[in-house]
C-alpha positions as CSV (number, residue, x, y, z in Angstrom):
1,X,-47.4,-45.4,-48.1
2,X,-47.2,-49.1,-49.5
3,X,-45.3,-51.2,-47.6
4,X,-43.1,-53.6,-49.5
5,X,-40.7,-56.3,-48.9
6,X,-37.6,-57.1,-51.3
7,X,-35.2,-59.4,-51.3
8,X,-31.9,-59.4,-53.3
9,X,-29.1,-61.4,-54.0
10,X,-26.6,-61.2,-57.2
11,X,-23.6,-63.9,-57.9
12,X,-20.5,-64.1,-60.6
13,X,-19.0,-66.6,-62.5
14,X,-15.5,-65.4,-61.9
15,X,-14.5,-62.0,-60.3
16,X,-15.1,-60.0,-62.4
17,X,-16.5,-61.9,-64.7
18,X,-20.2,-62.5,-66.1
19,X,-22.5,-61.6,-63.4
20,X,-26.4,-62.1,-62.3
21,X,-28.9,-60.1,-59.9
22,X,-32.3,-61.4,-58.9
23,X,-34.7,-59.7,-56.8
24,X,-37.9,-60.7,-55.7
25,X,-40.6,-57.9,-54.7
26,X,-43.6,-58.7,-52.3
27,X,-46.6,-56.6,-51.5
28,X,-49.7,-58.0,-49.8
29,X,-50.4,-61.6,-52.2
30,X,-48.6,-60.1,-54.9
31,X,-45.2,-61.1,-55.6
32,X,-42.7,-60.1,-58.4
33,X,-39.5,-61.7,-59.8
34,X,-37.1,-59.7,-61.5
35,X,-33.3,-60.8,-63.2
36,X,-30.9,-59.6,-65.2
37,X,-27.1,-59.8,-66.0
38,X,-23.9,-58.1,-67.2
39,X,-21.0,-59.9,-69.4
40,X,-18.2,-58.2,-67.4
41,X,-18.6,-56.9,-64.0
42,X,-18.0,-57.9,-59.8
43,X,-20.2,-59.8,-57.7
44,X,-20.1,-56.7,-55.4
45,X,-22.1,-54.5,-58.2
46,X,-24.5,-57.5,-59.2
47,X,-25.7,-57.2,-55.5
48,X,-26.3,-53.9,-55.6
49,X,-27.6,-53.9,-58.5
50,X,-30.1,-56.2,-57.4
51,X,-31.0,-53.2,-54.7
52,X,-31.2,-50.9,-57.2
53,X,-33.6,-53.1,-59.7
54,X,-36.1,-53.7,-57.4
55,X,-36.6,-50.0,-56.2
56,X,-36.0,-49.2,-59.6
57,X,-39.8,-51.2,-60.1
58,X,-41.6,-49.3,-57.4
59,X,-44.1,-47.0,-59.2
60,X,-44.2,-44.7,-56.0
61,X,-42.6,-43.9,-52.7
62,X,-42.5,-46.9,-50.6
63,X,-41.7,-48.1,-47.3
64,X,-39.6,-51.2,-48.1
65,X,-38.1,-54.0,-46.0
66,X,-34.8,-55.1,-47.7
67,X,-33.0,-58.3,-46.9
68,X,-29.8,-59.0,-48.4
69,X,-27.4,-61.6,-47.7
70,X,-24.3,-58.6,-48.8
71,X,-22.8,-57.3,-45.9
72,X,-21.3,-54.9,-48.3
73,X,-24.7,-53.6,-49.2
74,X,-26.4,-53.6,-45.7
75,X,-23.7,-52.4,-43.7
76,X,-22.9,-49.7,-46.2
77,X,-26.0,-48.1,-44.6
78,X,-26.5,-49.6,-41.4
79,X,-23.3,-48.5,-40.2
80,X,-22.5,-45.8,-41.6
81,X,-20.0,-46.4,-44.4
82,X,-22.0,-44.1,-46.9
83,X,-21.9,-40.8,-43.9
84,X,-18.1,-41.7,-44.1
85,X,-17.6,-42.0,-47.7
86,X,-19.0,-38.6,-48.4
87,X,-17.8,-36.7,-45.4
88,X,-14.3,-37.9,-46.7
89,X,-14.7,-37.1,-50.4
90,X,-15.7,-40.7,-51.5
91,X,-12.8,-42.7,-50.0
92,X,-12.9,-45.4,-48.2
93,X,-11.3,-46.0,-44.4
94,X,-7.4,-47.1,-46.7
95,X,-7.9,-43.0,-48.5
96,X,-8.7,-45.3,-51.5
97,X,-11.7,-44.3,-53.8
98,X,-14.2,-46.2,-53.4
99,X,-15.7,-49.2,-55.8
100,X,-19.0,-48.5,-57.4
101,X,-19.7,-45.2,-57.0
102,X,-21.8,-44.9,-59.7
103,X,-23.9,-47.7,-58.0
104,X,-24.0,-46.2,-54.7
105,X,-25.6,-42.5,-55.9
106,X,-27.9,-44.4,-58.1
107,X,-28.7,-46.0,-54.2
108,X,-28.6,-43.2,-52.2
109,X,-30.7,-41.4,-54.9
110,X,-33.5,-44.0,-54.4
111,X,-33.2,-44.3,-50.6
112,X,-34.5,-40.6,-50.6
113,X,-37.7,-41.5,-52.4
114,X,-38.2,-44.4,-50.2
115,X,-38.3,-45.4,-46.5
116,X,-36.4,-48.3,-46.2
117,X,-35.2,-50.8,-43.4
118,X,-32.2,-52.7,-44.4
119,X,-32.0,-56.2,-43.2
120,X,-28.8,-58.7,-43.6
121,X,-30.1,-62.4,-44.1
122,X,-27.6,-65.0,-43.9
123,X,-26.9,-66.3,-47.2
124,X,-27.1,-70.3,-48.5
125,X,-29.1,-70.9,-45.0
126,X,-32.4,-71.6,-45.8
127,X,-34.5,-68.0,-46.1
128,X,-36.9,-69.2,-49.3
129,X,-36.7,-65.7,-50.8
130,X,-32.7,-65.5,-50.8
131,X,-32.7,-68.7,-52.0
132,X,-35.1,-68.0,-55.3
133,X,-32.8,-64.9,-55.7
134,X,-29.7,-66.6,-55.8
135,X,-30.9,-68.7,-58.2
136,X,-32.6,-65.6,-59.9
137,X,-29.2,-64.4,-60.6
138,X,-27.6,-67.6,-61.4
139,X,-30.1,-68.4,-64.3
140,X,-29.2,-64.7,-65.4
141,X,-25.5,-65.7,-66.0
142,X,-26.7,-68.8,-68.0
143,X,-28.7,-66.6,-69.8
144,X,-26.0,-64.7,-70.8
145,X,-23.7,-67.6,-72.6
């Protein structure tokens, strides 16, 4: 299995509002930057739709390292939240359904192909790769307009 490293990041101008994800994939020398954005949507689904992008782009089953400055996103599997979710019918600790479902399959879907390690990074702090993602997704709301 390949091992790969991806960092995420998405951002919104308003929210909701128009919305950007970038993602940066590295394996070995090789690295691959990837963007994209949505007219109406939640800084919440940008980043994990950033997630979902870049394992989206693995051609094969992968052990990946991803670091993520959403504690929404990492903590959703670090601690548990996803276990909970489904064990109480997808809702949340309030018994209120819970936002992006359709993001989260699409997530837990890909975390059975691959092995993955998910890492929270500490956004606006320095880390180069969270840094070229952030702005990765804040060219992709420019784009949009």
């Amino acid at each position: 299995m390949k091992n790969v490293i991806l960092y995420t990041d998405g951002a919104c101008s308003g929210n909701p509002g128009m919305g950007g994800w970038g993602c940066i994939l590295i394996y070995g020398s090789h690295k691959l930057c990837l963007s994209g954005g949505e007219r109406q949507t939640t800084n919440q689904r940008m980043e994990l739709t950033a997630a979902i992008k870049g394992l989206q782009a693995l051609n094969q089953p992968c052990r990946v390292a991803i670091y993520s400055d959403s504690a929404y996103l990492i903590r959703a599997f670090t601690e548990g939240w996803l276990k909970n979710w489904q064990q109480n019918g997808w809702l949340n600790s309030k018994r209120q359904p819970v936002e992006n479902k359709d993001l989260w399959f699409e997530l837990l879907k890909l975390s059975q192909i691959h092995t993955i390690i998910w890492n929270k990074v500490k956004g606006h702090a320095g880390d180069e790769n969270n840094e070229i993602c952030d702005t990765l997704a804040k060219k992709a709301i420019l784009d949009l307009t």
